[in-house]
N, C-alpha and C positions, 0 to 999 in steps of 0.2 A: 504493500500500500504506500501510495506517493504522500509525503508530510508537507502539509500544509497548514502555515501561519495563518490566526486569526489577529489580528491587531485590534484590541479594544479598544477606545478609545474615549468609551464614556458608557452610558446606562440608559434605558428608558424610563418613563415614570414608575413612579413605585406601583400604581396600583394597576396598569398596564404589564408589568411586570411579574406578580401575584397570579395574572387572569395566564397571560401568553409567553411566562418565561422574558427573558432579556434579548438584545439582539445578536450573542450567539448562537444561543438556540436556534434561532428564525433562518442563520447561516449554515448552521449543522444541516438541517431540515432540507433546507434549498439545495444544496452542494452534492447532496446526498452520500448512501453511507460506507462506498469502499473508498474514502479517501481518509487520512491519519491526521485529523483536524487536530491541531494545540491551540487551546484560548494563550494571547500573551497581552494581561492588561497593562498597555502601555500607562495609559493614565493614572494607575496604580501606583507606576515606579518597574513594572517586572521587565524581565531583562529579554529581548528577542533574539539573543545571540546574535550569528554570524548570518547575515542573507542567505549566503551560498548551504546554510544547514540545512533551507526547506527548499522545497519544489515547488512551492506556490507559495503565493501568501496574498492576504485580504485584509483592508482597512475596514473598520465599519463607518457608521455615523455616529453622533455626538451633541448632547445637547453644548457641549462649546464652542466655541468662533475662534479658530484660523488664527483670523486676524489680532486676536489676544496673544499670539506668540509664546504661550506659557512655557517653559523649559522643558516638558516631556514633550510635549508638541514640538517643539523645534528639532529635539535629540532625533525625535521619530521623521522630521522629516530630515535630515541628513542622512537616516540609517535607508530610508527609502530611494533615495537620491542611487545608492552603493548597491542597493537591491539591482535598479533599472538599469545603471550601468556595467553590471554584471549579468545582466537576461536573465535574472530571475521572474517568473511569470509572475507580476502582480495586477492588484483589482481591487481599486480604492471607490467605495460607497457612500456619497452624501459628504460629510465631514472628511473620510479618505478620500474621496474626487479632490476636494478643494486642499488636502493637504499635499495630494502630490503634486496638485498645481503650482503651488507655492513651493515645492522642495525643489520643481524644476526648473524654477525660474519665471513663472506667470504669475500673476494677482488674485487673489479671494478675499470677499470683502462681502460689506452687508450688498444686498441687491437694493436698486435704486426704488423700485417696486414695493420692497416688504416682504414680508412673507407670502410665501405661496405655498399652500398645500390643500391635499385632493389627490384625485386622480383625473390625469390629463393626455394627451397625445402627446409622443413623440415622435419623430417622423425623422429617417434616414438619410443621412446626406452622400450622390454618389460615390464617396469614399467609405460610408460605411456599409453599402450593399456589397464591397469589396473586400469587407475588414476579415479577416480571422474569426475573430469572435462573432459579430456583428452580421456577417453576409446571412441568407436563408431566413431571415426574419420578416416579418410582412414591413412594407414601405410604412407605414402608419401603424401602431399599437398604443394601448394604454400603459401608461406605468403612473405609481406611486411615490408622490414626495413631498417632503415637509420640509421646507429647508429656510431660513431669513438672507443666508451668506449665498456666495456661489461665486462658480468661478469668474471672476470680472475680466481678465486678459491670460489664454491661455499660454503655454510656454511654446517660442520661436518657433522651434522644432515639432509641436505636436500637429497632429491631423485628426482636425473636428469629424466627427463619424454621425452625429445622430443631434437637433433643434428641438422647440417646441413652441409653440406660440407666445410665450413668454420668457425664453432659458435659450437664448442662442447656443449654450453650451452643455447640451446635456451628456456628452459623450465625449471623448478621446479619445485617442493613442499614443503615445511618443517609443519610439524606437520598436521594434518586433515583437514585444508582448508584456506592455503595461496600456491598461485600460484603466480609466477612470470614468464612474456614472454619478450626475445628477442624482438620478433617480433611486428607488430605496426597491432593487429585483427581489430581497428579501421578505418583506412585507407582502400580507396575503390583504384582503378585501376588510376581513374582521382587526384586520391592523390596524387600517388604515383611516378605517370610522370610528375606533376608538381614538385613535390621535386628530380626530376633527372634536369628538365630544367632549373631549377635553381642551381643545382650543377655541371653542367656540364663546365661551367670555372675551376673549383676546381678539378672536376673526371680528365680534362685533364690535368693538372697541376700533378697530382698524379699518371698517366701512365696509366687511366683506360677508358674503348671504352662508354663515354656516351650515343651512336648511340646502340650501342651492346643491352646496359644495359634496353633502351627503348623500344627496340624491341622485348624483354622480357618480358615488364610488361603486366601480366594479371591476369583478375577475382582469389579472393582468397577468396572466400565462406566456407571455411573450418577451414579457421584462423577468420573469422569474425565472424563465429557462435561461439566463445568460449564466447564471450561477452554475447549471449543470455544466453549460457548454465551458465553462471557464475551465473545473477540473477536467473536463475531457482533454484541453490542450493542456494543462497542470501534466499529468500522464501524458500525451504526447508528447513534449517538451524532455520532460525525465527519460522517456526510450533515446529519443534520439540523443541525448547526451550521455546514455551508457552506450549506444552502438557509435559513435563518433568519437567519444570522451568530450571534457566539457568545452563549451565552446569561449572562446575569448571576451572579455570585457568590453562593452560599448565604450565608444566614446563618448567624453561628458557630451549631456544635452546642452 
């Protein structure tokens, strides 16, 4: 079984939590179960070792901002910076999107918008009907997200994959296998209305129809198979680097 890194990053609410478990669970579940998952909660202080120890590895989201720079967050993004430039497969989600944006040299910051969350379209750009990850997925799908931050200027070298009516950036790539998403592929439907009912003092405070936004949410099968497909390449990745031996270090982005 290929080992792959979960990177913690933070918690959901407590009482979300209680009903559906935290957001590694939600990653166990999606990833499914012949891969050698390690939680490593960075936010904690725990230590992720060396990149090259795992075969994959995965950011979650966070109820923190980026843009606070706190000292695990920064350590973590230098460690992820040494990940991608040694082609290790990584897949940074919501708070991991925006942090490896910022490790590679792009911007995440509050959105000019506010918060956006629901579920929404996202729609392929032809670079990601081409991606690795990405290609074989319908041009248009729903996905789920909660986000205030996002990535505001992605890194030089990355190549946008996937928009949405509001998130010019809901996707990535930079170099041959680090993907970053917006969107939260983890999250099922009952996820996703509970984090509306519990923001809905907030949505209404901030001018937006929580009734609307709920009546919205549904099945998002096509953002949640990105997680399969991610360890399929996880395992693809590991063969061919035991039939070749490892392959050499990218160049910094």
């Amino acid at each position: 079984m290929k080992k792959l890194a979960v990177l913690k990053t933070g918690s959901t609410y407590d009482h979300i939590q209680s009903r559906f478990g935290d957001f590694e669970d939600w990653f166990r579940s999606a990833l499914g179960p012949d891969l050698d998952i390690h939680v490593i909660h960075v936010a904690g202080g725990e230590d992720p070792g060396a990149p090259r120890d795992w075969d994959g590895i995965v950011i979650t989201g966070s109820p923190a901002m980026v843009s606070d720079r706190e000292e695990w967050s920064e350590a973590t993004a230098d460690w992820l910076l040494k990940a991608v430039r040694e082609s290790v497969p990584v897949l940074g989600v919501c708070y991991g999107h925006q942090l490896l944006v910022h490790a590679l040299g792009g911007v995440a910051g509050n959105r000019p918008q506010g918060r956006e969350s629901g579920t929404f379209d996202v729609s392929l750009l032809p670079a990601g009907k081409e991606d690795p990850l990405f290609s074989g997925l319908p041009d248009r799908f729903p996905a789920h997200l909660t986000h205030r931050q996002s990535a505001l200027r992605l890194p030089e070298d990355a190549i946008r994959l996937a928009h949405s009516d509001n998130e010019p950036n809901q996707a990535f790539r930079i170099g041959s296998c680090a993907w970053g998403v917006q969107f939260h592929p983890e999250f099922g439907p009952e996820i996703m209305t509970a984090y509306l009912r519990t923001q809905t003092p907030a949505l209404k405070e901030e001018g937006q129809n929580p009734d609307a936004l709920l009546a919205n949410v549904r099945p998002a099968p096509a953002a949640t198979s990105l997680l399969k497909r991610f360890g399929e390449l996880v395992r693809l990745k590991a063969r061919e680097n035991g039939t070749q031996g490892k392959s050499t270090a990218l160049q910094e982005p």
